[in-house]
Backbone bond lengths (Angstrom), bond angles and torsions (degrees), N, CA, C in turn:
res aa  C-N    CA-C-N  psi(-1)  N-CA   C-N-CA  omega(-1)  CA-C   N-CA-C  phi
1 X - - - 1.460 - - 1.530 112.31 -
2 X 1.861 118.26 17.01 1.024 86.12 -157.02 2.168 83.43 -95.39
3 X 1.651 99.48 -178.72 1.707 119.32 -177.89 1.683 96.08 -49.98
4 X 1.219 144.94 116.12 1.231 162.73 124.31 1.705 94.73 22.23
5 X 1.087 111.92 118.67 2.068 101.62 164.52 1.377 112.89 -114.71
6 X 1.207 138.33 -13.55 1.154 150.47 -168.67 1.813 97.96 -49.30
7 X 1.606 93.00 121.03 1.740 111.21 176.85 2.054 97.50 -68.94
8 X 1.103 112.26 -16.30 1.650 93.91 170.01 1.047 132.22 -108.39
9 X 1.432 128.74 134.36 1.266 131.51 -169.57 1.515 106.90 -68.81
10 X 1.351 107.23 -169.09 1.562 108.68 166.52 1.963 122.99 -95.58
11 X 1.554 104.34 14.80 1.087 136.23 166.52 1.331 127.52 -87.72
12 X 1.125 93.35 -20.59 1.760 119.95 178.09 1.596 98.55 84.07
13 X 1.100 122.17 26.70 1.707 117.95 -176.44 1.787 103.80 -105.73
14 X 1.122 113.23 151.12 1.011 136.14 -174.54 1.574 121.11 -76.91
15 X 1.364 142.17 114.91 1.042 132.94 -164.61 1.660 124.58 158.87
16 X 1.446 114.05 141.20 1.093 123.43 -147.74 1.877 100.25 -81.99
17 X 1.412 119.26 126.40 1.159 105.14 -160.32 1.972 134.95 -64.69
18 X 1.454 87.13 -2.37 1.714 97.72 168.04 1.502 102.45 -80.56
19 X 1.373 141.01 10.02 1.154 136.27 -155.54 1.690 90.40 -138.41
20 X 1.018 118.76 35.43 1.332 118.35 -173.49 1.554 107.83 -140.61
21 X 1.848 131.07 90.53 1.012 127.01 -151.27 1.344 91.00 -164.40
22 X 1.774 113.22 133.29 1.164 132.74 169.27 1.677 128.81 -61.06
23 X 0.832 106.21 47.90 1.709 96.67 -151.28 1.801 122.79 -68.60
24 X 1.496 115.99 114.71 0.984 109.19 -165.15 1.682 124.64 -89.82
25 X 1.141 110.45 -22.06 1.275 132.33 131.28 1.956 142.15 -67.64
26 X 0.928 98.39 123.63 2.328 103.27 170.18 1.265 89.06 -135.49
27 X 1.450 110.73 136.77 1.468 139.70 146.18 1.178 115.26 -107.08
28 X 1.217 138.55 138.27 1.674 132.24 136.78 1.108 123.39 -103.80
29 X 1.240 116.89 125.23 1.486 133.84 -165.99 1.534 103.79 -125.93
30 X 1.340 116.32 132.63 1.263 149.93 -179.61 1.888 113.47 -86.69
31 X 1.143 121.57 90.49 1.297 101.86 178.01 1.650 108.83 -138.56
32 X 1.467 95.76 112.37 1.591 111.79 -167.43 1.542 105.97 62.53
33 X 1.407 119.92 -120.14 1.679 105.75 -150.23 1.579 86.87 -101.34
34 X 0.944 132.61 -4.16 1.554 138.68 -159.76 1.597 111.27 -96.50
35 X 1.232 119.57 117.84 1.565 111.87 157.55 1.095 118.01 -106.86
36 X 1.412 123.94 136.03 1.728 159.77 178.99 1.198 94.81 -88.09
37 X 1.713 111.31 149.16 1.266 129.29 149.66 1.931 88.18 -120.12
38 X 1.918 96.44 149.40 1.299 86.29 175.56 1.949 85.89 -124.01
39 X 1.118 97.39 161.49 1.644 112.77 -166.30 1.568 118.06 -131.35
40 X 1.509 124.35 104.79 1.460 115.87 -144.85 1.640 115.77 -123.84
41 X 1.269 124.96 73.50 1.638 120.21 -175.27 1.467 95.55 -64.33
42 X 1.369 120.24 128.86 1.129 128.91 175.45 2.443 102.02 -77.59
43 X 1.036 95.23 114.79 1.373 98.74 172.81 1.389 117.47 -53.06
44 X 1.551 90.32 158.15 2.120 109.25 -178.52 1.357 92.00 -58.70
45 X 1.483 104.34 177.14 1.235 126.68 147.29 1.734 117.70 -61.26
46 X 1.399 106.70 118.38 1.331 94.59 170.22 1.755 116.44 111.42
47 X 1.752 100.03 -7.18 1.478 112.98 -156.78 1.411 93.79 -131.77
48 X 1.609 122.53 143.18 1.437 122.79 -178.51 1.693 100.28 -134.99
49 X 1.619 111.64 146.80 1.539 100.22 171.29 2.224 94.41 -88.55
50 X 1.514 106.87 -10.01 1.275 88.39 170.31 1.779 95.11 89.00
51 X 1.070 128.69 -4.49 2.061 129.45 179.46 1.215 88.37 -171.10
52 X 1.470 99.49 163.08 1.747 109.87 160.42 1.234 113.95 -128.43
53 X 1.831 114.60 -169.09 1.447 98.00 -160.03 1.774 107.59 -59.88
54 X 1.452 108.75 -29.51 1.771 113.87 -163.89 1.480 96.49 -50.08
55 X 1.813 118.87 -49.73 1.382 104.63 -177.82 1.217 125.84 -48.71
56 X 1.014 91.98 -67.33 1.904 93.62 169.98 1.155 130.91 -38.70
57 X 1.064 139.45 -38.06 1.584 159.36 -155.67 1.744 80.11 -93.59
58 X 1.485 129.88 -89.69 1.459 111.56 167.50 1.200 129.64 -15.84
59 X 1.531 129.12 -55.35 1.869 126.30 166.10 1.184 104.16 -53.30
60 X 1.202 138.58 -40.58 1.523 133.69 -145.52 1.390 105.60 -82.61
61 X 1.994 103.46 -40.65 1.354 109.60 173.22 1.877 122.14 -72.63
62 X 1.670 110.57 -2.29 1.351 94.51 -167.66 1.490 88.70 -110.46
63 X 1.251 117.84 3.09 1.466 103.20 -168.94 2.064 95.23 -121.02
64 X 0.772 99.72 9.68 1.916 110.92 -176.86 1.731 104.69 -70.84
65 X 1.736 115.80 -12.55 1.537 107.74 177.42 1.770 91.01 -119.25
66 X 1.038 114.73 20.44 1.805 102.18 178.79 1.381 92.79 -129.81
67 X 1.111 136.35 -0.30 2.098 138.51 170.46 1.337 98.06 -122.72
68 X 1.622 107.80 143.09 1.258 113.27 -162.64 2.032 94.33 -89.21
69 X 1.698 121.06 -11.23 0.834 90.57 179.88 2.027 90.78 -152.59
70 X 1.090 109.48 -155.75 1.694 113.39 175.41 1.272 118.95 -157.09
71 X 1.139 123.26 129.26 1.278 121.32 174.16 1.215 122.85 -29.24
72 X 1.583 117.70 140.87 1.701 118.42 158.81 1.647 131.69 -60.88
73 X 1.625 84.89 -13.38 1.934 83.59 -164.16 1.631 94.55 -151.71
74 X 1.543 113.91 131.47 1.570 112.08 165.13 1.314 84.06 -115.52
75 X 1.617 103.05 134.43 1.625 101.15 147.88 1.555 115.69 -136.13
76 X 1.142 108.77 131.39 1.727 128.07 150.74 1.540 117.49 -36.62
77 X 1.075 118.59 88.48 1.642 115.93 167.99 1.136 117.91 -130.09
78 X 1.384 114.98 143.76 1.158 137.87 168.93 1.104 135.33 -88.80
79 X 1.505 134.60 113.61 1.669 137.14 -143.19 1.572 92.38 -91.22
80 X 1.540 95.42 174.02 1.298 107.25 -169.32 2.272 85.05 -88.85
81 X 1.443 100.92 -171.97 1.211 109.38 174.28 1.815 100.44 -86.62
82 X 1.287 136.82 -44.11 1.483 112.71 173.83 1.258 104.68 -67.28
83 X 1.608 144.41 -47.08 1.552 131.38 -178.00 1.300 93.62 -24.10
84 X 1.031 118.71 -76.32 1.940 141.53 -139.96 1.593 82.70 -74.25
85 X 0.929 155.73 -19.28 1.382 132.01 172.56 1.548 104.56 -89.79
86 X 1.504 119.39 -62.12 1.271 140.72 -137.20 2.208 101.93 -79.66
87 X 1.877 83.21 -33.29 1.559 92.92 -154.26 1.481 95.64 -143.12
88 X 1.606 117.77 63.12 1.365 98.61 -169.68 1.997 100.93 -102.40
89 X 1.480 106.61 159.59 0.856 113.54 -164.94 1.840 124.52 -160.22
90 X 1.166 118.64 122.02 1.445 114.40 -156.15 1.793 109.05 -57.86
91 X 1.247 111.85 -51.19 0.858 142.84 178.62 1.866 145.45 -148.34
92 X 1.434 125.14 144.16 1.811 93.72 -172.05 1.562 77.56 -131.90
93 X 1.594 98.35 175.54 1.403 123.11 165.64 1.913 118.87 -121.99
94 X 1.435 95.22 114.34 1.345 87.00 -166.39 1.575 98.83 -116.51
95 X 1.901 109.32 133.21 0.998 111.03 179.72 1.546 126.83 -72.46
96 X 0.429 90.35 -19.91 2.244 96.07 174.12 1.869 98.80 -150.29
97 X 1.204 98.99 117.28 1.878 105.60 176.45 1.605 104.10 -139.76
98 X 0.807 113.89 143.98 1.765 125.79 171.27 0.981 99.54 -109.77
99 X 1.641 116.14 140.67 1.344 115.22 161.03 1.748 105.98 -130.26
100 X 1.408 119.33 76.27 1.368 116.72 -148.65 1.439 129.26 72.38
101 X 1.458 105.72 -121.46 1.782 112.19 170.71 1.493 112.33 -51.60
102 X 1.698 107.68 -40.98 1.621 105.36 -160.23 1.351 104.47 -110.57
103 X 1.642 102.10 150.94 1.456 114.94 -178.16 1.573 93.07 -149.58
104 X 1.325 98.95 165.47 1.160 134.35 -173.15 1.678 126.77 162.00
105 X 1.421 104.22 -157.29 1.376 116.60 156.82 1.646 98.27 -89.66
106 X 1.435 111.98 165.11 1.518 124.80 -158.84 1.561 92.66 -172.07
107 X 1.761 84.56 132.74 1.627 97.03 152.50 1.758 96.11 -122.07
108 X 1.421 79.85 149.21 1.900 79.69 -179.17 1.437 104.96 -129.90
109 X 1.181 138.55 122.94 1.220 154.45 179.72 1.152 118.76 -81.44
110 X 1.525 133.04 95.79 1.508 124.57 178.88 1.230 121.03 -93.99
111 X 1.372 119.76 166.03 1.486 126.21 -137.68 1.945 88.32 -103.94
112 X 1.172 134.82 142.02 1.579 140.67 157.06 1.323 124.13 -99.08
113 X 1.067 105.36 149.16 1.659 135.47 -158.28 1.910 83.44 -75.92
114 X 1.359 124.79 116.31 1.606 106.16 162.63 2.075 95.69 -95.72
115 X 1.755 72.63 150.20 1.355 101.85 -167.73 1.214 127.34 61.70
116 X 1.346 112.28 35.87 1.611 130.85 144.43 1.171 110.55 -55.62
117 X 1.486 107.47 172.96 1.834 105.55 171.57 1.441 77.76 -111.64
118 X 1.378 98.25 162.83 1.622 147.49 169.07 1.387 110.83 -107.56
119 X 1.404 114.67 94.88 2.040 88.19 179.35 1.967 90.17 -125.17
120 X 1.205 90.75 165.35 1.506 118.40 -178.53 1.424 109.05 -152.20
121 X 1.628 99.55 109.98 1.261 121.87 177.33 1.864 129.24 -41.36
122 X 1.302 121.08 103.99 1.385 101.71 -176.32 1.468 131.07 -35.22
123 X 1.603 113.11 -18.45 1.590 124.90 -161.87 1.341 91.87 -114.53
124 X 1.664 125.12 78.74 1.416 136.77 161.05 1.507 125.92 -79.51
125 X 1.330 102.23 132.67 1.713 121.90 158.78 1.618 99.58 -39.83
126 X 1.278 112.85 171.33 1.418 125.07 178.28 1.576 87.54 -85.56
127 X 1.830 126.81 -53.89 1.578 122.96 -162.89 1.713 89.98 -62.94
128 X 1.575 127.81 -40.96 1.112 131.79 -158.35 2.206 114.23 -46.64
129 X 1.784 72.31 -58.56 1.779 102.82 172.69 1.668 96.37 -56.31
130 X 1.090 131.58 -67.15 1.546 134.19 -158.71 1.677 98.88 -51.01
131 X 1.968 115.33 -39.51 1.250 112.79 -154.83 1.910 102.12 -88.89
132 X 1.180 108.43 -7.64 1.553 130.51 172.04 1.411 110.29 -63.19
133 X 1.150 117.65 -41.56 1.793 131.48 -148.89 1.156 79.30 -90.49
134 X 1.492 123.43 -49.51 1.772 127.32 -171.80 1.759 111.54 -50.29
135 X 1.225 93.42 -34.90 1.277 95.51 -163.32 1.488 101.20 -91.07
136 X 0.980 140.32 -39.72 1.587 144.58 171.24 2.274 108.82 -50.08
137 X 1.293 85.64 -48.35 1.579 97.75 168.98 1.645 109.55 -53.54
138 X 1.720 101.85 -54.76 1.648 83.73 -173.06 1.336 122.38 -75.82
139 X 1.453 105.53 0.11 1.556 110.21 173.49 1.281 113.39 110.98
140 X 1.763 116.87 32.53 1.933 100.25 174.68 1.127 96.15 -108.61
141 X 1.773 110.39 122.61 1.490 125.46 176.27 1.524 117.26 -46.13
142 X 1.189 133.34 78.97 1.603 147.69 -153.00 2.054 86.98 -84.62
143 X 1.271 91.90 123.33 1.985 85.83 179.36 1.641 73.70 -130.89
144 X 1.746 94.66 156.30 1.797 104.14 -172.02 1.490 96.68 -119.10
145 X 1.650 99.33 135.14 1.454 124.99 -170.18 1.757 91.10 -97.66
146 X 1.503 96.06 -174.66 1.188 118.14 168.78 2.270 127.50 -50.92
147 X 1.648 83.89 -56.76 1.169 87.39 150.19 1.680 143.32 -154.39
148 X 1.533 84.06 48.35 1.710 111.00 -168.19 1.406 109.89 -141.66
149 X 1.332 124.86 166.72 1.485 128.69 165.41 1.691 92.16 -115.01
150 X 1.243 115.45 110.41 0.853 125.27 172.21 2.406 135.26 -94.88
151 X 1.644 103.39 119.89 1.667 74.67 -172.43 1.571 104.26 -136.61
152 X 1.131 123.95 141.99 1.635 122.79 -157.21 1.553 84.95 -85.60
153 X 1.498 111.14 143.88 1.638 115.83 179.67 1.777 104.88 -74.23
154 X 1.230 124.66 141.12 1.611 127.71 159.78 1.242 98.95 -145.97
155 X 1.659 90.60 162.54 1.317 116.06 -176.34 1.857 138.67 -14.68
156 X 1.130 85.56 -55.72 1.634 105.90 -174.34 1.275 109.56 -96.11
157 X 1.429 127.30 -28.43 1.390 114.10 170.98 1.670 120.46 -88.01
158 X 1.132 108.78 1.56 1.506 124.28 165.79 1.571 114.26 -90.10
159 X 1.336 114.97 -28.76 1.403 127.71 167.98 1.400 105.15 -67.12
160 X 1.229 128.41 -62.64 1.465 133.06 -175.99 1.336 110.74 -58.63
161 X 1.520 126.21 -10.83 1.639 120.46 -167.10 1.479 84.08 -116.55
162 X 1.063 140.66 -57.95 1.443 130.52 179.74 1.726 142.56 -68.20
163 X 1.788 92.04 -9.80 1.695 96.76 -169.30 1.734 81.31 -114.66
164 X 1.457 110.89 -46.43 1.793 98.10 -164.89 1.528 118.51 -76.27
165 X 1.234 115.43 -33.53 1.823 148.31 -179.47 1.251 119.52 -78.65
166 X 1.423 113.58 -83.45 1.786 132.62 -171.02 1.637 87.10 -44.01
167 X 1.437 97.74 -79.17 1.878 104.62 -168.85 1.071 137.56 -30.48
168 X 1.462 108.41 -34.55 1.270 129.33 -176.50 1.354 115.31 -96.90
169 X 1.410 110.79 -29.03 1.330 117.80 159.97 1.391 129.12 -49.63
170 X 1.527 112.06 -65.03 0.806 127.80 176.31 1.628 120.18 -51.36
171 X 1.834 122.83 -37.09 0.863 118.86 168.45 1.483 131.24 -48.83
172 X 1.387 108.53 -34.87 1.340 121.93 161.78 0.948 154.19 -55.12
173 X 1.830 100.05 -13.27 1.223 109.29 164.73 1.548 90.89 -91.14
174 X 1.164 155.90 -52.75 1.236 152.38 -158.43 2.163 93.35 -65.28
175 X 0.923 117.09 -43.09 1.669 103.84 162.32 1.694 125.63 -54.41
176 X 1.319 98.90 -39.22 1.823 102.45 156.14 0.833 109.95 -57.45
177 X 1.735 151.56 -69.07 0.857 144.17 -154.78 1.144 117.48 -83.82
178 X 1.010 129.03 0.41 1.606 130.33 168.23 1.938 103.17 -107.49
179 X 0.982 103.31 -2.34 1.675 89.52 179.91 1.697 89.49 -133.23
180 X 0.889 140.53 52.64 1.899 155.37 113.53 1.495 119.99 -127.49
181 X 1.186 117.18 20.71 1.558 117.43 -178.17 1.093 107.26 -160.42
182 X 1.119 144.35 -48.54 1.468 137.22 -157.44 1.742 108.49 -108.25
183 X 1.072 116.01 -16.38 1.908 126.76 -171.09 1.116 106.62 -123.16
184 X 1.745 94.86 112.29 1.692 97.19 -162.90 1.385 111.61 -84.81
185 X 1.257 129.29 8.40 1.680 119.60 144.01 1.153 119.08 -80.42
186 X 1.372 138.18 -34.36 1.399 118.17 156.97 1.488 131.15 -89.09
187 X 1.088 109.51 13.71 1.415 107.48 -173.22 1.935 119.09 -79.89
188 X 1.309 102.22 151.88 1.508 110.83 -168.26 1.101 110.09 -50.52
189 X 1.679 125.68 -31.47 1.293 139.70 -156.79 1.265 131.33 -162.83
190 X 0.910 136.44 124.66 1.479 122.01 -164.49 1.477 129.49 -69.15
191 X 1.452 98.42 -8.58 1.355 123.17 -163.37 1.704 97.63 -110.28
192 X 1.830 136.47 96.23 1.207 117.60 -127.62 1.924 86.59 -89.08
193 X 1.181 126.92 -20.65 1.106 145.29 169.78 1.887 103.87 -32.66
194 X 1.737 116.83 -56.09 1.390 116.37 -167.72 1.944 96.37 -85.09
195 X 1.732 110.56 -30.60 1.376 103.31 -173.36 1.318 108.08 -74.23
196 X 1.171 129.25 -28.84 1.466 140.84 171.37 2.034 99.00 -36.01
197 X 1.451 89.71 -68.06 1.716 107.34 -170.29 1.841 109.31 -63.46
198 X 1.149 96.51 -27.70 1.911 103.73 -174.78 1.690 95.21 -67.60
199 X 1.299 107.86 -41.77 1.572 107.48 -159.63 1.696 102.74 -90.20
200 X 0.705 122.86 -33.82 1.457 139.37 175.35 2.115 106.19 -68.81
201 X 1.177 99.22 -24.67 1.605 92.83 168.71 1.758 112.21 -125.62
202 X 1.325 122.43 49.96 1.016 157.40 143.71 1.290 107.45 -78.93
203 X 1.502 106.48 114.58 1.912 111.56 178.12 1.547 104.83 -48.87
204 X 1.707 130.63 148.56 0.976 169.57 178.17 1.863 89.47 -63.60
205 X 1.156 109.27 -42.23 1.705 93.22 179.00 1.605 113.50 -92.79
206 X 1.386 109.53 -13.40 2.092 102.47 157.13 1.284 114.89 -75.42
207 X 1.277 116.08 -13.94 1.443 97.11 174.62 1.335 125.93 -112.53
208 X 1.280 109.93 -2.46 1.485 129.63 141.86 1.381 124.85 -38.39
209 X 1.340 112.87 -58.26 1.469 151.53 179.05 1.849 104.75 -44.71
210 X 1.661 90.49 -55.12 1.375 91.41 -166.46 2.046 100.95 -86.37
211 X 0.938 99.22 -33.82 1.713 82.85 175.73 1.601 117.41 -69.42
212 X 1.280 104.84 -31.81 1.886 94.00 178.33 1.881 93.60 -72.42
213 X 1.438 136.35 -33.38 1.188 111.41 177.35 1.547 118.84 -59.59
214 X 1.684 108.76 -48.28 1.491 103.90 177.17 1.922 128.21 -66.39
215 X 1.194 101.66 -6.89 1.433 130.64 171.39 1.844 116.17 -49.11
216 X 1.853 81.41 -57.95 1.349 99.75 -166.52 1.115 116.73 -95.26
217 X 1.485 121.61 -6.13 1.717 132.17 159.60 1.535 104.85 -69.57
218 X 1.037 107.83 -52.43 1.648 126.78 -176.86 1.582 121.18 -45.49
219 X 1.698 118.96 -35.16 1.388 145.95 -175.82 1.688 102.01 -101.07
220 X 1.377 114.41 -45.45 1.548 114.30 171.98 1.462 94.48 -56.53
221 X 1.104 143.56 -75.70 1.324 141.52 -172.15 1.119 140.94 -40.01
222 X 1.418 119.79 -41.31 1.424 143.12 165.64 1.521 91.30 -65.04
223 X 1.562 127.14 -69.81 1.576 119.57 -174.47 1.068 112.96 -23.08
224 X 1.536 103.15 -76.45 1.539 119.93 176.75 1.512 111.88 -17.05
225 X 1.560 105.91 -65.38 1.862 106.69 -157.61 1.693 92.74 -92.01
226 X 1.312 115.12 24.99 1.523 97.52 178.02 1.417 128.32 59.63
227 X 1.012 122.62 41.88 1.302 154.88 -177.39 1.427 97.80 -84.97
228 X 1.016 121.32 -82.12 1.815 133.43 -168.93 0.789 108.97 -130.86
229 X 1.629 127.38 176.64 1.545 107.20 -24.63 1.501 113.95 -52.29
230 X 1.210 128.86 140.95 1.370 141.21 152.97 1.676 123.86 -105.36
231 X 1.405 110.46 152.57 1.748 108.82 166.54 1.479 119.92 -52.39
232 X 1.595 99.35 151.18 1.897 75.55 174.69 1.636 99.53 -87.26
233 X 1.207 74.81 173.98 1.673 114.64 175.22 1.141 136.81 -98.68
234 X 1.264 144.56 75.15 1.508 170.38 150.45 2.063 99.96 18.70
């Protein structure tokens, strides 16, 4: 039962299976010195990414002078039905992804099941508890079971975890990685080959660490200037 890993598609092409998406929509959007490709699986019935590309493209533009840089590629995808059970996930940041023609760095935004359950185990991690509070903040009505906090996904509280949070999150790890690897005043090494490897064997929970911090500078800020929350955008 476990998520499929096989590097070949059913195309016979090669490729990592989050990198495997119908996209019925491409935009390229220009914002400041940076060009985007945006990448768009139109969702199931029944499944929302919760923003569209316009939202995003708005974050990208208010936060393009507070990140030193932006991804090459957002894409919209839609998981299979074991992903979404086995491996579900708001959003990832992937450092080099192809999606056909385009490559780059990528954040890819996947689409949620509304009226799924949400559960969170009564017997929490300290990150577990911290990632709970997150979720009560963005608004999923958490009601407590026997031995879960349980919250059915809707509309707006999937919007608030994926357009104000995930995004910004995720950018943050792409701000790590450009300020220990890619920016040769901050970088680990001068040689981008050893800073590549310095930053890359850094535990999985420091660099966690540092994107929910740059996350939450990133959302204080936008508040501040009235940035968000906003309506979506068509």
């Amino acid at each position: 039962m476990r998520v499929p890993e096989s590097w070949q598609d059913k195309h016979g092409n090669y490729s990592v299976f989050y990198e495997r998406l119908d996209a019925s929509k491409e935009q390229e959007v220009n914002i400041g010195n940076f060009q985007l490709k945006i990448l768009y699986e139109e969702p199931r019935e029944g499944f929302t990414y919760g923003c569209t590309p316009c939202d995003v493209i708005k974050i990208l533009r208010s936060v393009a002078n507070l990140s030193p840089c932006l991804p090459d590629i957002i894409a919209f995808r839609q998981p299979t039905r074991k992903q979404q059970q086995q491996m579900p996930v708001w959003g990832r940041f992937v450092y080099f992804a192809e999606f056909g023609k385009h490559e780059g760095t990528a954040i890819i935004l996947e689409a949620q099941e509304l009226g799924a359950m949400l559960k969170r185990s009564k017997r929490m991690t300290l990150d577990g508890r911290a990632e709970y509070k997150r979720l009560i903040a963005d608004g999923h009505p958490f009601v407590e079971k026997k031995r879960h906090f349980e919250s059915e996904l809707v509309e707006q509280a999937v919007r608030n975890t994926k357009l104000y949070r995930t995004l910004l999150h995720e950018i943050g790890h792409l701000a790590h990685y450009h300020q220990d690897v890619l920016d040769d005043r901050t970088a680990l090494d001068e040689d981008i080959e050893i800073a590549r490897d310095l930053y890359f064997s850094k535990p999985s929970s420091e660099r966690e660490v540092f994107a929910h911090s740059f996350s939450d500078k990133l959302s204080r800020s936008l508040r501040l200037a009235g940035e968000i929350p906003f309506d979506p955008l068509s």
